[in-house]
N, C-alpha and C positions, 0 to 999 in steps of 0.2 A: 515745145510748149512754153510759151510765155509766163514768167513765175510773178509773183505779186508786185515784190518790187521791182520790178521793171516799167509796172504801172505807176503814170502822174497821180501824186498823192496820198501813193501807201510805203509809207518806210516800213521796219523791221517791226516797229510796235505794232501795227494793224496788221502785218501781215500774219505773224501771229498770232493775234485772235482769229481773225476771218481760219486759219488753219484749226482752233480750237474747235471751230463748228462745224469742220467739215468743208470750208473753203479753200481749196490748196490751190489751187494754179487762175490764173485769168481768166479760164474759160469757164471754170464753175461759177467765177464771179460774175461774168456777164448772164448766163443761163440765170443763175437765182434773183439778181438785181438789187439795186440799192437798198430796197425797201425792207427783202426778206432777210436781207445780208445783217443790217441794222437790228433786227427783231432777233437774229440769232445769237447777237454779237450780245445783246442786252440780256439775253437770260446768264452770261456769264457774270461771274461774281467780280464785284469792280469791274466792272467793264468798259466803263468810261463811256459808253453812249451818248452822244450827244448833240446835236441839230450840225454841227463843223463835220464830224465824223459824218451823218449821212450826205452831207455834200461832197465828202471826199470822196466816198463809196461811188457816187454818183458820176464825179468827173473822171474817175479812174477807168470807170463802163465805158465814158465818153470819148477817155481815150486824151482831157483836157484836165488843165492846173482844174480845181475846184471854183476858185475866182472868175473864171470864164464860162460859166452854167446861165444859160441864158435864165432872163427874169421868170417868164411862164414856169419852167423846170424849177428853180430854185422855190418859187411861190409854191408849188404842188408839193416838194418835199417837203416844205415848211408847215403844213398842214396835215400832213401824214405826220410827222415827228411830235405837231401837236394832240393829234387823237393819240398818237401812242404813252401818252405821259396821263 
């Protein structure tokens, strides 16, 4: 089973939160997705939440750096991140 950091763009610090919520391996990551992952990660205290962090969440599903999120994708999360503020 694939463990977090293994995934592009999640070092020890996110791997750690996503594991605070109940995200422990890769494959729960992909099952809940960027969106639900972020929303979970934000009810933690200091959580550091933040529009960078759901792009990481995002390219790590993808399997890519964050940087390489095509525009369409990057736009939709950017809009999710802003309803959730």
């Amino acid at each position: 089973m694939e463990q977090l950091t293994e995934l592009p763009n999640i070092g020890e610090t996110l791997a750690k939160k996503l594991k605070m919520v109940g995200i422990a391996n890769a494959r729960k990551l992909k099952s809940a997705g960027s969106e639900n992952a972020l929303i979970k990660i934000a009810t933690l205290q200091d959580s550091g939440a933040c529009i960078n962090m759901l792009y990481a969440l995002e390219g790590a599903i993808q399997g890519i750096r964050w940087h390489g999120l095509n525009k369409e994708r990057k736009q939709e999360l950017k809009v999710f991140y802003n309803m959730m503020q």
